[in-house]
Biotite code that builds the C-alpha atoms (Angstrom):
import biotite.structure as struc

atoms = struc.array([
    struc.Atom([-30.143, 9.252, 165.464], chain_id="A", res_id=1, res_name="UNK", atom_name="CA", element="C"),
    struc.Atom([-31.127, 6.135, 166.894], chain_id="A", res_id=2, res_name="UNK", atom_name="CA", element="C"),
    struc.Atom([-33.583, 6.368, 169.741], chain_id="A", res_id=3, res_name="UNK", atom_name="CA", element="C"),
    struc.Atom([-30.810, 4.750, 172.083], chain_id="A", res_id=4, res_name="UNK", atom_name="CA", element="C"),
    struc.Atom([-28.870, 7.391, 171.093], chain_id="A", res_id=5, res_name="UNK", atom_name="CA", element="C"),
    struc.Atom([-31.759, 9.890, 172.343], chain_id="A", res_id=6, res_name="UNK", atom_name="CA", element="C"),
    struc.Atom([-31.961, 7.895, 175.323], chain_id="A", res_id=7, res_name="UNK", atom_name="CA", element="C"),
    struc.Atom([-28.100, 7.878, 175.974], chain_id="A", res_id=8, res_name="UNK", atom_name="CA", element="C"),
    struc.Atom([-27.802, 11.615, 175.602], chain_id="A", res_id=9, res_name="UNK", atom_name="CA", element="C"),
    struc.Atom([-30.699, 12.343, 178.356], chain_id="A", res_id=10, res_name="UNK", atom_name="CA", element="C"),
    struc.Atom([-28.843, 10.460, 180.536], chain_id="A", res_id=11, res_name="UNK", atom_name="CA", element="C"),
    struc.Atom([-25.680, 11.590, 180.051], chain_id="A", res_id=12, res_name="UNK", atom_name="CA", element="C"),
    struc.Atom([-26.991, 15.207, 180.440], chain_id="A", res_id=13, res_name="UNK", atom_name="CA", element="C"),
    struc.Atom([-28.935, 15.043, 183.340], chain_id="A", res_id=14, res_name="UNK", atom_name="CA", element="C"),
    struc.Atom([-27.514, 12.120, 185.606], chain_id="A", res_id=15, res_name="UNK", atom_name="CA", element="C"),
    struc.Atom([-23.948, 11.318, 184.187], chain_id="A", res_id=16, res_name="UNK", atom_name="CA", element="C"),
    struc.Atom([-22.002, 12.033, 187.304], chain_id="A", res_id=17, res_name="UNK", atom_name="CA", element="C"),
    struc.Atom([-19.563, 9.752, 188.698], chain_id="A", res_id=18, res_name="UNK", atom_name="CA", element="C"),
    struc.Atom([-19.146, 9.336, 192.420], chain_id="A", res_id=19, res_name="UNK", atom_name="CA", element="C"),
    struc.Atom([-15.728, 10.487, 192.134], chain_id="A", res_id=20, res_name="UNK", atom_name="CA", element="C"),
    struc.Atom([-16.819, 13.696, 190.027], chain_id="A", res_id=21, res_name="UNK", atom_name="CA", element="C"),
    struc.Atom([-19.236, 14.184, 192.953], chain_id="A", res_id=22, res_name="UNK", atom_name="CA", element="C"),
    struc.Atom([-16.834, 13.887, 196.152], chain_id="A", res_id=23, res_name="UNK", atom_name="CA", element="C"),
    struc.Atom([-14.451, 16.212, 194.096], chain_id="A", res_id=24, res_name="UNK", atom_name="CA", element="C"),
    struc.Atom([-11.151, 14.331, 192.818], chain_id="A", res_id=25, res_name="UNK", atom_name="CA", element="C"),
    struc.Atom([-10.055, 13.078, 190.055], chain_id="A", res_id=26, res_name="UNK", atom_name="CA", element="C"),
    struc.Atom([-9.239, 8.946, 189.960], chain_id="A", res_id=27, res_name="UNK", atom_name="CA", element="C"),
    struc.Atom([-6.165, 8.160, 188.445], chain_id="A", res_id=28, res_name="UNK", atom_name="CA", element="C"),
    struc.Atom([-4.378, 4.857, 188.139], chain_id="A", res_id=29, res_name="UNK", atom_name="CA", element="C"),
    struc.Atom([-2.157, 5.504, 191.057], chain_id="A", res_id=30, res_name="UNK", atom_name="CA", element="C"),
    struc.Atom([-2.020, 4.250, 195.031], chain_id="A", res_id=31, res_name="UNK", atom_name="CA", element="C"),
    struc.Atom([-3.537, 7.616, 196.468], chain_id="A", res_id=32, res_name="UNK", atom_name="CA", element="C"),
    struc.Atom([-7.022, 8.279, 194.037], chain_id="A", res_id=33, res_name="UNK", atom_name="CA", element="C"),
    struc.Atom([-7.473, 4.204, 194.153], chain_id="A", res_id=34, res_name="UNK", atom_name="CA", element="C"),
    struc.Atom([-7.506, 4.333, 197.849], chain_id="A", res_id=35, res_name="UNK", atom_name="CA", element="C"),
    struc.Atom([-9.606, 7.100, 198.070], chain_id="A", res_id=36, res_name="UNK", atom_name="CA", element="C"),
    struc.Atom([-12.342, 5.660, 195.587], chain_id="A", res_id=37, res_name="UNK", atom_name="CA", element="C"),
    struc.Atom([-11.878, 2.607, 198.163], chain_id="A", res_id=38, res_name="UNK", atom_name="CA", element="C"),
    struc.Atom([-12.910, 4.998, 200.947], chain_id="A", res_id=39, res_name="UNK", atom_name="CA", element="C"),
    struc.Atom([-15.985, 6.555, 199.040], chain_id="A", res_id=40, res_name="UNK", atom_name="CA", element="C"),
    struc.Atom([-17.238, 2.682, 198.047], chain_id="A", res_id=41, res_name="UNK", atom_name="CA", element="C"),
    struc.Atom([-17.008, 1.887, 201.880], chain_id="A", res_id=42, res_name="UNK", atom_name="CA", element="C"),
    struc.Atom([-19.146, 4.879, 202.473], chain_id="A", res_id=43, res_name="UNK", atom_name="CA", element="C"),
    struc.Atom([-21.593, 4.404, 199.876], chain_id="A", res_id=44, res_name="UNK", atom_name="CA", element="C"),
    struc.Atom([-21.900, 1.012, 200.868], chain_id="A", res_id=45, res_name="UNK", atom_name="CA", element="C"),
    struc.Atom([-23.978, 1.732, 203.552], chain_id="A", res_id=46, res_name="UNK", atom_name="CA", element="C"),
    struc.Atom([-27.120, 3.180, 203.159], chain_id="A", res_id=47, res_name="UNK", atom_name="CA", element="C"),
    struc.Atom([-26.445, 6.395, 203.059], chain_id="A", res_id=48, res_name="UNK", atom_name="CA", element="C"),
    struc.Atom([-27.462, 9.068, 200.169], chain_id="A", res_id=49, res_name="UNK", atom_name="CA", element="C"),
    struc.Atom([-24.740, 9.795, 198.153], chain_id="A", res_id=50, res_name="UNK", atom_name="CA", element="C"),
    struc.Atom([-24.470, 13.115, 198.501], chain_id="A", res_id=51, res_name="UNK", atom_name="CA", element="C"),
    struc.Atom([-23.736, 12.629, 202.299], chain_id="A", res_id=52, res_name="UNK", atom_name="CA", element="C"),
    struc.Atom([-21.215, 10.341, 201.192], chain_id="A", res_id=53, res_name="UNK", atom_name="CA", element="C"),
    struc.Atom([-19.177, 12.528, 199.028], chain_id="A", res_id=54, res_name="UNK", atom_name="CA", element="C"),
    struc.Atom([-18.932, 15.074, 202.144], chain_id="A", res_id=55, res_name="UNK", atom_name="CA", element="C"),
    struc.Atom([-18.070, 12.511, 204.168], chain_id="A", res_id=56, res_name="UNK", atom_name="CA", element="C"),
    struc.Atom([-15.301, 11.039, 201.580], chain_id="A", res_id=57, res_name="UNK", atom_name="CA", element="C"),
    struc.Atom([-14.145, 15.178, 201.223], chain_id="A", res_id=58, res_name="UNK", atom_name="CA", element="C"),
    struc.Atom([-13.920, 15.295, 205.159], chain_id="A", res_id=59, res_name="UNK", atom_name="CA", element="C"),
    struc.Atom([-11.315, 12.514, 205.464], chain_id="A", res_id=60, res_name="UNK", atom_name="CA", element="C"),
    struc.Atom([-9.282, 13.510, 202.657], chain_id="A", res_id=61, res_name="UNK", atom_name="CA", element="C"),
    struc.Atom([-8.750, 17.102, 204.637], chain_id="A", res_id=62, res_name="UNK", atom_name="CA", element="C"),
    struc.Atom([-7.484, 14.703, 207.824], chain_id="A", res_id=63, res_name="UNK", atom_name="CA", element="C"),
    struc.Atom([-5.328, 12.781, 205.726], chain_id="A", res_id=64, res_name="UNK", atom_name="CA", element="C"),
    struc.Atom([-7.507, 9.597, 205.152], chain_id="A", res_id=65, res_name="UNK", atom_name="CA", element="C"),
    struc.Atom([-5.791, 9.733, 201.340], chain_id="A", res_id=66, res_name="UNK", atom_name="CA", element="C"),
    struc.Atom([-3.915, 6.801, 201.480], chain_id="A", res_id=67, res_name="UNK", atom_name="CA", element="C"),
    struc.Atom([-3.638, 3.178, 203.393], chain_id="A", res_id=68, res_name="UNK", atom_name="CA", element="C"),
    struc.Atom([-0.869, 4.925, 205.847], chain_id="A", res_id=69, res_name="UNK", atom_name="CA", element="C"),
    struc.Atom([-2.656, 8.026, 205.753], chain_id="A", res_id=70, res_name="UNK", atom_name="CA", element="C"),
    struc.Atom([-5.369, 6.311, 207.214], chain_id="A", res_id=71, res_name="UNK", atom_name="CA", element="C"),
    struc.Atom([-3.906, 4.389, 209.675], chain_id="A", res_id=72, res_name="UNK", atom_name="CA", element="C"),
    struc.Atom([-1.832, 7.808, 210.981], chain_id="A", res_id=73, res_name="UNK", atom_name="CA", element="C"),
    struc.Atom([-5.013, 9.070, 212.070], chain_id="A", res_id=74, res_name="UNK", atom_name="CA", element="C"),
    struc.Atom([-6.888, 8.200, 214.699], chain_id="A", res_id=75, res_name="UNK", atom_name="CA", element="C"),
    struc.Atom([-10.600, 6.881, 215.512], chain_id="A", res_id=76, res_name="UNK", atom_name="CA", element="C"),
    struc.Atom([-12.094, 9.477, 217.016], chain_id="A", res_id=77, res_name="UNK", atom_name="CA", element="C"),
    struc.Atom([-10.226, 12.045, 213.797], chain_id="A", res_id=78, res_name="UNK", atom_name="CA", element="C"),
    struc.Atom([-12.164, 9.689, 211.821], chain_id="A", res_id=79, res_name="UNK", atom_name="CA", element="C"),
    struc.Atom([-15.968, 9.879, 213.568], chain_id="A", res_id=80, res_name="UNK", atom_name="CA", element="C"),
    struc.Atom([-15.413, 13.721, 214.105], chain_id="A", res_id=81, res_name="UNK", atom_name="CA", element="C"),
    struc.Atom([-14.842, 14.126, 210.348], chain_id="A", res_id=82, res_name="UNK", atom_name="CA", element="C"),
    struc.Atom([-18.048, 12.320, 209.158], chain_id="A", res_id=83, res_name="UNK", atom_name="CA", element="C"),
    struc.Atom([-19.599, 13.880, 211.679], chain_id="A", res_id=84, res_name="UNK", atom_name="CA", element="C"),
    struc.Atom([-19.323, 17.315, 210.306], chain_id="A", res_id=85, res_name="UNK", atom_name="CA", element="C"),
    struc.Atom([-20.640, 15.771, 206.825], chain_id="A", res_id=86, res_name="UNK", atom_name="CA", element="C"),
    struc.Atom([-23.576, 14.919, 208.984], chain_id="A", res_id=87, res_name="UNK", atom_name="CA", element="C"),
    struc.Atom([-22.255, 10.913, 207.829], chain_id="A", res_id=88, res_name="UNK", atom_name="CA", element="C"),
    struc.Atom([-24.588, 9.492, 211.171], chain_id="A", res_id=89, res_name="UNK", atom_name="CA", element="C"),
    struc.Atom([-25.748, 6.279, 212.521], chain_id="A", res_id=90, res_name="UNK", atom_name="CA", element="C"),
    struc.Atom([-22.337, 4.862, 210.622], chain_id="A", res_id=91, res_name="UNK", atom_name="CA", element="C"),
    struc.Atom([-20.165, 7.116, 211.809], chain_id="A", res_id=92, res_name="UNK", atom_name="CA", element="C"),
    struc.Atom([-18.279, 4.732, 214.794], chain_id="A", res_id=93, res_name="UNK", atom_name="CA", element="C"),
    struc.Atom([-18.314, 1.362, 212.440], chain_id="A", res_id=94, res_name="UNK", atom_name="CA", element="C"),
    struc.Atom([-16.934, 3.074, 209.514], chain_id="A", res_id=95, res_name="UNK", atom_name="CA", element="C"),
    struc.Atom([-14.427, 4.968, 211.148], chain_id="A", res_id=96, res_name="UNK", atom_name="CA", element="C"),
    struc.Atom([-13.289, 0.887, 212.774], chain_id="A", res_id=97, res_name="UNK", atom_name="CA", element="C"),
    struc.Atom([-14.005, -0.199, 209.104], chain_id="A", res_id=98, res_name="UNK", atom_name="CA", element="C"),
    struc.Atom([-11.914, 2.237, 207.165], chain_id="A", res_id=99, res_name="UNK", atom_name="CA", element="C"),
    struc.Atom([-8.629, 1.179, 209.782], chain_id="A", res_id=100, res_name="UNK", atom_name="CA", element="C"),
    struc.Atom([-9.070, -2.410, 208.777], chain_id="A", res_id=101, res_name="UNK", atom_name="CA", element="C"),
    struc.Atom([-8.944, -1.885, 205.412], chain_id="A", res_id=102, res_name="UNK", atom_name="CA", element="C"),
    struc.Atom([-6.393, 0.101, 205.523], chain_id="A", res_id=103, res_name="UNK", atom_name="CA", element="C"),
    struc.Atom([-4.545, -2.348, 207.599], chain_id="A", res_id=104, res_name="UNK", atom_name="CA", element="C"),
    struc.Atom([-5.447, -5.142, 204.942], chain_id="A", res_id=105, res_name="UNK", atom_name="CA", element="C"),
    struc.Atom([-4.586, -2.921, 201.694], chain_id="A", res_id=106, res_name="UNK", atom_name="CA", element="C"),
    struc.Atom([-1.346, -1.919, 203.696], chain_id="A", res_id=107, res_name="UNK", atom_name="CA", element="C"),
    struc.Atom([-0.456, -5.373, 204.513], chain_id="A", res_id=108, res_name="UNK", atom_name="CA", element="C"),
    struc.Atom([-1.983, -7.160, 201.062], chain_id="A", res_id=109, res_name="UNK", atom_name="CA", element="C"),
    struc.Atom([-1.039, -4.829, 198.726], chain_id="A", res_id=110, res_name="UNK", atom_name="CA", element="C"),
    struc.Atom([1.479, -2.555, 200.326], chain_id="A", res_id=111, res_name="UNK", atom_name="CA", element="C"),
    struc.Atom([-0.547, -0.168, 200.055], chain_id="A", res_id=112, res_name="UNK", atom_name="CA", element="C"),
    struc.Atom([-1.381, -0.093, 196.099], chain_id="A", res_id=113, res_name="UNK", atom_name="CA", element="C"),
    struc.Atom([-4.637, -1.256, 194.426], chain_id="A", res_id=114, res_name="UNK", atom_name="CA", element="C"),
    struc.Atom([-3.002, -1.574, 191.526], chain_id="A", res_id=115, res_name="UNK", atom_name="CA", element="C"),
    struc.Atom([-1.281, -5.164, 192.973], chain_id="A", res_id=116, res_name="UNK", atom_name="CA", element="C"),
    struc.Atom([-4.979, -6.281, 193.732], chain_id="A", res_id=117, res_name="UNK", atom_name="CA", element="C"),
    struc.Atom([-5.801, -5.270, 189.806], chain_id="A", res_id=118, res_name="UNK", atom_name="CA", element="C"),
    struc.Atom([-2.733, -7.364, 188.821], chain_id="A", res_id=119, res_name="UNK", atom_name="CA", element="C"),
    struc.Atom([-3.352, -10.175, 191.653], chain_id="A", res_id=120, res_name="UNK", atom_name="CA", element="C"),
    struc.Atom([-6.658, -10.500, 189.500], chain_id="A", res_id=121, res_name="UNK", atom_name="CA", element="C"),
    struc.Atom([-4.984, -11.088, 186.554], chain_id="A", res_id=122, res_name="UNK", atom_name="CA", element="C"),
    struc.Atom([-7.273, -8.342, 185.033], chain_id="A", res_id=123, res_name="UNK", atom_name="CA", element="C"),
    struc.Atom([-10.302, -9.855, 185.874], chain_id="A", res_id=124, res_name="UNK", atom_name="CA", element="C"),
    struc.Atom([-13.350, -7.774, 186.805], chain_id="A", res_id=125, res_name="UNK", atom_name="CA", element="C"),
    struc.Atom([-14.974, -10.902, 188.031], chain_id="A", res_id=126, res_name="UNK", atom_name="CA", element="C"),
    struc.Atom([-11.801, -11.810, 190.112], chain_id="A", res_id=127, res_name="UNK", atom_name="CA", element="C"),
    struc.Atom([-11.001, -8.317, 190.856], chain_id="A", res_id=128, res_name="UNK", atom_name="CA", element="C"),
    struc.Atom([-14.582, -8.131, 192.268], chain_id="A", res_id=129, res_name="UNK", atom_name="CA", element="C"),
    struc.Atom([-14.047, -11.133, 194.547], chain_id="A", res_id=130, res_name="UNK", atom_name="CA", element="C"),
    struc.Atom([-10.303, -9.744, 195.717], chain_id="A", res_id=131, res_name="UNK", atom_name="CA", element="C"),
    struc.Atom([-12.659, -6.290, 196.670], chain_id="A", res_id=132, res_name="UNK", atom_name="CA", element="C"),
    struc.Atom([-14.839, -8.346, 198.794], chain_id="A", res_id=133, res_name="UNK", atom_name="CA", element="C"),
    struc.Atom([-12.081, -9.743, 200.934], chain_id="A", res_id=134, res_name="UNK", atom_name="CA", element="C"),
    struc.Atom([-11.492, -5.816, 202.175], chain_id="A", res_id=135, res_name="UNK", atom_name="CA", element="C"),
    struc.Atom([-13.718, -5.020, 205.401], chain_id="A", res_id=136, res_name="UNK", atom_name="CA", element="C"),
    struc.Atom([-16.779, -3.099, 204.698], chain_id="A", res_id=137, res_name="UNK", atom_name="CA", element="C"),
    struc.Atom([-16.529, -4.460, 200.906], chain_id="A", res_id=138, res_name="UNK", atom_name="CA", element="C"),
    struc.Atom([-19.260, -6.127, 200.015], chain_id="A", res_id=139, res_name="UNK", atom_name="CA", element="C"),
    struc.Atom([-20.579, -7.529, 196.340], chain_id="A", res_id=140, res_name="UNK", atom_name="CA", element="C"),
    struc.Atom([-22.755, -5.048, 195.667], chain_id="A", res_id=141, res_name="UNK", atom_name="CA", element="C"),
    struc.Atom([-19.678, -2.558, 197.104], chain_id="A", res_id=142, res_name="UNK", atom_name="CA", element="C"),
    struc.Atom([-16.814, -3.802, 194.601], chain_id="A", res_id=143, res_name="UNK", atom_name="CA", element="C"),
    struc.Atom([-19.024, -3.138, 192.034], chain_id="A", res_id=144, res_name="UNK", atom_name="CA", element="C"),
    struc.Atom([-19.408, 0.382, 192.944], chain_id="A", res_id=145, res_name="UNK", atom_name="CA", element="C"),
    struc.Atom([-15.779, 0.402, 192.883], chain_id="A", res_id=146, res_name="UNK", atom_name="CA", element="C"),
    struc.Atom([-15.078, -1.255, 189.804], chain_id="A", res_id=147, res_name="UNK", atom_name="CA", element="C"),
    struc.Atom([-17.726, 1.095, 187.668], chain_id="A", res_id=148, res_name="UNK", atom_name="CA", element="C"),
    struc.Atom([-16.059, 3.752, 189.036], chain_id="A", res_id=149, res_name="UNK", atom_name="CA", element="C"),
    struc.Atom([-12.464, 1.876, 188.631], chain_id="A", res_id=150, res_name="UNK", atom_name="CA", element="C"),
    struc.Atom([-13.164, 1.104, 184.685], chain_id="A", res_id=151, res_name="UNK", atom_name="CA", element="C"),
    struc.Atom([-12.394, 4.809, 184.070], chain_id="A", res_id=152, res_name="UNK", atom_name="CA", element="C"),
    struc.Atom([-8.586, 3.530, 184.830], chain_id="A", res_id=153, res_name="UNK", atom_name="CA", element="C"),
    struc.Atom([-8.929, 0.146, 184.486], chain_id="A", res_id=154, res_name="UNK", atom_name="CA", element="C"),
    struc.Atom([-10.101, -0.120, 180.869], chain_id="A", res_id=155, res_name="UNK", atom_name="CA", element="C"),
    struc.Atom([-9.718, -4.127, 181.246], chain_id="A", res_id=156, res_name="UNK", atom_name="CA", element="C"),
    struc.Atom([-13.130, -3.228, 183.104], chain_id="A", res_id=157, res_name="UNK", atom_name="CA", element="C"),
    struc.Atom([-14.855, -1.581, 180.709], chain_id="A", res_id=158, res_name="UNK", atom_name="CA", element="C"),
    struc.Atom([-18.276, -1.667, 180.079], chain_id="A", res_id=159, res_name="UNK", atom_name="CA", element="C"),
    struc.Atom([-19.211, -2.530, 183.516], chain_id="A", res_id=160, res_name="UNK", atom_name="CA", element="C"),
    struc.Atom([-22.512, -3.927, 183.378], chain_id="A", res_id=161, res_name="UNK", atom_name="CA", element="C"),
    struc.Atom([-23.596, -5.052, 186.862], chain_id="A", res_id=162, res_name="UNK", atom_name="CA", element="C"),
    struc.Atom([-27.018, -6.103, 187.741], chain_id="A", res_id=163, res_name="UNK", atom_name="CA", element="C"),
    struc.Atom([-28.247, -2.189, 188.947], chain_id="A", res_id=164, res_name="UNK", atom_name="CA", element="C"),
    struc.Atom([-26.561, -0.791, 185.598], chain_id="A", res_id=165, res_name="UNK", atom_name="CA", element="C"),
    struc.Atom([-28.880, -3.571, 183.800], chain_id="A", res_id=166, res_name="UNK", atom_name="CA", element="C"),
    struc.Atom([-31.488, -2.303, 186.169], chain_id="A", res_id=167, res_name="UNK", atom_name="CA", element="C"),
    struc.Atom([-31.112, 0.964, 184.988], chain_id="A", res_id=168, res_name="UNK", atom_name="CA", element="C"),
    struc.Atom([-31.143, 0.176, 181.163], chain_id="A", res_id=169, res_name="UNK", atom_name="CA", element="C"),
    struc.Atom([-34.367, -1.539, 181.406], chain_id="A", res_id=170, res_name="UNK", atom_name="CA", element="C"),
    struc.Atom([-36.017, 1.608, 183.332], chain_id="A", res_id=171, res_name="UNK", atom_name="CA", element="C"),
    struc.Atom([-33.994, 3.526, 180.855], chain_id="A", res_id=172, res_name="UNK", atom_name="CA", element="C"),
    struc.Atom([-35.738, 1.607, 177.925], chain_id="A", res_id=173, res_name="UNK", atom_name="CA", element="C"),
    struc.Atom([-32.435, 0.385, 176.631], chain_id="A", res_id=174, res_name="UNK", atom_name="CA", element="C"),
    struc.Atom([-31.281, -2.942, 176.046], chain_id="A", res_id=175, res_name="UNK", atom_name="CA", element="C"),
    struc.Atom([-31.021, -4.979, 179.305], chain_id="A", res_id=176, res_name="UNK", atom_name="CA", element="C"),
    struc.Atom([-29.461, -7.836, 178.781], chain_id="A", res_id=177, res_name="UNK", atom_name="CA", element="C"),
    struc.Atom([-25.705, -7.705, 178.808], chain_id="A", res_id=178, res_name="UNK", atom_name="CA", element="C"),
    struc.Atom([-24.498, -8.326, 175.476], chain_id="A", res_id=179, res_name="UNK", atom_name="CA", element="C"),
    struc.Atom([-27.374, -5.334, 173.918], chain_id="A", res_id=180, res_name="UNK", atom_name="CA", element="C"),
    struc.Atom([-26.367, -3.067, 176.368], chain_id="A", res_id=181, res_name="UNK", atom_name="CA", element="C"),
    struc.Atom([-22.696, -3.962, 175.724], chain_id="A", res_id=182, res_name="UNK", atom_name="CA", element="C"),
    struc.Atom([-23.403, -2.621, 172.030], chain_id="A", res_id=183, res_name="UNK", atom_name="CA", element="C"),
    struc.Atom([-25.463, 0.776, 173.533], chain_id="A", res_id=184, res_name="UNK", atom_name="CA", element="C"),
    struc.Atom([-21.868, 1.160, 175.607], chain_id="A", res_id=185, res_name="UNK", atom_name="CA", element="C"),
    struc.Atom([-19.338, 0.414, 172.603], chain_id="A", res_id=186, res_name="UNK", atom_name="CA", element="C"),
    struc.Atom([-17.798, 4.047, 171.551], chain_id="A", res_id=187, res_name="UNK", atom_name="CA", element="C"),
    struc.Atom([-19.500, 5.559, 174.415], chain_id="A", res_id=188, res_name="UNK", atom_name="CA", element="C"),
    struc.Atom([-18.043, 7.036, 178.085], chain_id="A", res_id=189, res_name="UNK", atom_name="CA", element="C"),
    struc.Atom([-18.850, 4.155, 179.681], chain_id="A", res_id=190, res_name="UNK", atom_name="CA", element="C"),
    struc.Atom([-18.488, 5.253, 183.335], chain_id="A", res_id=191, res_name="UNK", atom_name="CA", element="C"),
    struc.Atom([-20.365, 8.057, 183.093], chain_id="A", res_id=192, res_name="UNK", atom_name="CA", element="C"),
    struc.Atom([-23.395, 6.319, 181.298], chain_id="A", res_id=193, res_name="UNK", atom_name="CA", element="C"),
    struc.Atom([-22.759, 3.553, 183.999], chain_id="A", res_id=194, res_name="UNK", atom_name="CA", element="C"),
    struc.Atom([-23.094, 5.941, 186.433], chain_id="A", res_id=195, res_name="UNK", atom_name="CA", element="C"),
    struc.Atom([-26.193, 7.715, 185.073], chain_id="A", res_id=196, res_name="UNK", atom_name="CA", element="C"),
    struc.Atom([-27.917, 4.248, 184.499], chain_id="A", res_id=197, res_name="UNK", atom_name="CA", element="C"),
    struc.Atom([-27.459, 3.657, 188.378], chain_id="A", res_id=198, res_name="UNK", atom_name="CA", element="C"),
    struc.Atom([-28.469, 6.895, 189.071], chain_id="A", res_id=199, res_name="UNK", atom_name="CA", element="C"),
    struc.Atom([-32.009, 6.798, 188.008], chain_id="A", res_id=200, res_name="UNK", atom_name="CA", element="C"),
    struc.Atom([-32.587, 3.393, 189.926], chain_id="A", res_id=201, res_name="UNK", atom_name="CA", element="C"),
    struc.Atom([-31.918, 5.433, 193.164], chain_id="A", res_id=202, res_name="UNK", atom_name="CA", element="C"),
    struc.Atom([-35.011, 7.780, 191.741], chain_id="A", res_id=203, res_name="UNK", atom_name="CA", element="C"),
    struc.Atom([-36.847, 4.790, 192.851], chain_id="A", res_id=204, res_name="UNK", atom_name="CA", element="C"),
    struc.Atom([-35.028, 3.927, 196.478], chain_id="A", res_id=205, res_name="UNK", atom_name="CA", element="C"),
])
């Protein structure tokens, strides 16, 4: 055993969680879990521990914030009332604005299905990032979130190696530049070692 392979299994072990794992449901390559990793990368994009975020993502599934028309069936004040009560503050009132208009623009974009926005990118993660940050409250450093999460689904993804995974190697002591660390991901789950390589950068927020 290598000691990248040491490294990868401490991560793995003790930090390879995935958002989605966290805010409890299971992403799938269909409209409903894509829109609802789309509402937990809106939350986490704002800085707000993640933790918070998953109850807040949990909170707005129960009111029907599953899908783009889900969404837009409920109302503003559903919305702030429901991260409320995951204690989601400060944020509340612009995400609960921010989460209509991007359910407006998935709706009216997409018709509702991320999948369209995967194949309007021609299967491009750097294309598919730029498509992400056309949605309100989608920023760069959001559609990344979404699209480490997203290679779990979208294998044309896979590995995801944005700038706070890279981060993460180097703290890690793995390779950090993108084609080494491409090697450290080859056989491996790469979303959950994405996810514990960003993971242990927060350690440091």
């Amino acid at each position: 055993m290598t000691d990248n392979d040491t490294i990868v299994r401490t991560l793995l072990a003790e930090h390879g969680r995935t958002y989605c794992d966290e805010s409890g449901f299971t992403l799938k390559d269909k409209p409903s879990p894509l829109f609802q990793l789309l509402v937990l990368t809106i939350l986490l994009a704002k800085p707000i521990s993640a933790d918070i975020a998953a109850a807040a993502n949990a909170e707005l599934r129960r009111i029907g914030v599953r899908t783009a028309r889900g969404t837009l069936r409920t109302d503003w004040q559903q919305r702030v009332d429901a991260l409320g009560r995951a204690h989601y503050k400060r944020y509340d009132e612009s995400t609960a604005t921010r989460l209509e208009q991007a359910a407006q623009l998935v709706l009216d974009r997409w018709h509702g299905d991320l999948r369209k926005l995967a194949a309007e990118s021609d299967h491009d993660p750097e294309a598919a990032a730029d498509l992400l940050t056309e949605i309100p409250g989608i920023g760069p450093a959001g559609a990344d979130i979404f699209l480490r999460e997203a290679q779990a689904v979208w294998h044309w993804c896979r590995p995801y190696l944005d700038a706070r995974v890279l981060d993460g190697a180097r703290q890690a002591g793995l390779p950090y530049s993108r084609r080494g660390l491409a090697a450290v991901f080859e056989g491996r789950d790469a979303v959950r070692l994405g996810a514990a390589l960003v993971r242990i950068t927060t350690q440091e927020d």
